[in-house]
N, C-alpha and C positions, 0 to 999 in steps of 0.2 A: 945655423941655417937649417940644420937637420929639426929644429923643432917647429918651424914653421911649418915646413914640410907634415911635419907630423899632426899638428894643429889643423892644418886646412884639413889633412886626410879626414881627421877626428871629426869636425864641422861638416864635412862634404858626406861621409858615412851616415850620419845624426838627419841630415833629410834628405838621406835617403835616393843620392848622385854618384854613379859610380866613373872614375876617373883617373889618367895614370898624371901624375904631378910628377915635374921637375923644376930643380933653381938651378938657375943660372945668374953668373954674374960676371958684366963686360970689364974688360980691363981699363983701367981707369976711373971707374966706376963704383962709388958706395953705397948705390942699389943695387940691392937683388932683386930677381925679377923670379915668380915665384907661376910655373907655365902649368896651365889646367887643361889635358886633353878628355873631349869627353862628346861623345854625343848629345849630351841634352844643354850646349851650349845654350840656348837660345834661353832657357828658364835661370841658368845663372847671369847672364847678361842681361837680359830684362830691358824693357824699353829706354834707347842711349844710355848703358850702361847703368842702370840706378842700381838693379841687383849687384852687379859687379862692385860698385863702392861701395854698397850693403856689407854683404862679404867679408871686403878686404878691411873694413870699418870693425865689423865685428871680430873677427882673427887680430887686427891690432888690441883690441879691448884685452880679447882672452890674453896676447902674448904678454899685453902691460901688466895685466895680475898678477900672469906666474910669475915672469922674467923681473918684473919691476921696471924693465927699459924695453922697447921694440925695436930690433933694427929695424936699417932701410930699407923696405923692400916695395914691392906692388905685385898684383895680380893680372892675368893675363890668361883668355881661356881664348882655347882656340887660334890666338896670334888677332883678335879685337883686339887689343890696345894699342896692339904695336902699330897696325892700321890706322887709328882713332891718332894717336900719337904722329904718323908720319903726314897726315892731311891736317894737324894743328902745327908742325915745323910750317906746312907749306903755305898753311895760311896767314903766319906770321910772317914769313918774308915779304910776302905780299902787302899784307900793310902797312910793313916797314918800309917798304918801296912808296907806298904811297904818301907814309911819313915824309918819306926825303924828297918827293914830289912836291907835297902843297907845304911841307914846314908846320906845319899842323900835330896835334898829337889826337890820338884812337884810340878809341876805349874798343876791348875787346870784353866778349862775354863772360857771365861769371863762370869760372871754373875751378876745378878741384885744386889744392896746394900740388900734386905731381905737374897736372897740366901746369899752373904757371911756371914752375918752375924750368919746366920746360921751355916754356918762351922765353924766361930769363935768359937761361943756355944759350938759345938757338941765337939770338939776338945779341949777344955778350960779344959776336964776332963781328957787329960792325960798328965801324966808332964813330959814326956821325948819330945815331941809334943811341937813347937810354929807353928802360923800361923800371916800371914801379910797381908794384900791387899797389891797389887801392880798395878801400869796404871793408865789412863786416861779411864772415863767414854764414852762410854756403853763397853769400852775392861777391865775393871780392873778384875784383878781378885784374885783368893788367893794363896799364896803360903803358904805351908807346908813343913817344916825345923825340923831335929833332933833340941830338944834343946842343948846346948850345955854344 
């Protein structure tokens, strides 16, 4: 974990963003979350976060060369994702609501493999509820289905 750490420091220093980084990791949990405090927030997150999957894109690259393997991690500057993260929980339940409502399934927007997998999570708690990814990368995305 401490090389990740080190890695973003390395990348973050290279253009020239100065910022205090820390990992954390929830219990239960086989992501680390890998926290960028920094004033110039706004140039690493970039419009809905495109910078930020930049980033976290590129520090997976560099860690897969050295390491050979990447752990789980993801970035987070400022506490954006976690934000981004707790308004895609809530918009999932809502459509799962709306699932169990018309019996219907919804497609949701493409999003990144964290996000879905997220909704997988969020969703995994109710059991009249399945969800799938579906697509071709960077459009996949998930669907939510009554179960049957």
């Amino acid at each position: 974990m401490e090389k990740i750490k080190e890695k973003a420091k390395e990348l973050l220093g290279q253009i020239g963003i100065e910022a205090e980084l820390e990992m954390n990791q929830s219990a239960g949990s086989e992501t680390s979350q890998l926290l960028i405090s920094t004033p110039e927030a706004r140039l690493l997150i970039g419009h809905n976060g495109q910078n930020l999957h930049s980033l976290e894109y590129l520090l997976k690259k560099i860690l897969q060369k050295e390491l050979g393997t990447v752990p789980s991690f993801f970035l987070d500057v400022n506490g954006y994702r976690a934000h981004i993260l707790e308004e895609l929980k809530e918009e999932a339940r809502g459509v799962a609501k709306k699932v169990r409502l018309y019996r219907k399934e919804i497609y949701l927007r493409p999003m990144t493999s964290f996000e879905r997998r997220t909704v997988h999570m969020v969703l995994a708690e109710y059991p009249d509820i399945t969800t799938e990814s579906s697509g071709e990368e960077p459009r996949r995305v998930v669907i939510i289905k009554p179960y049957p």
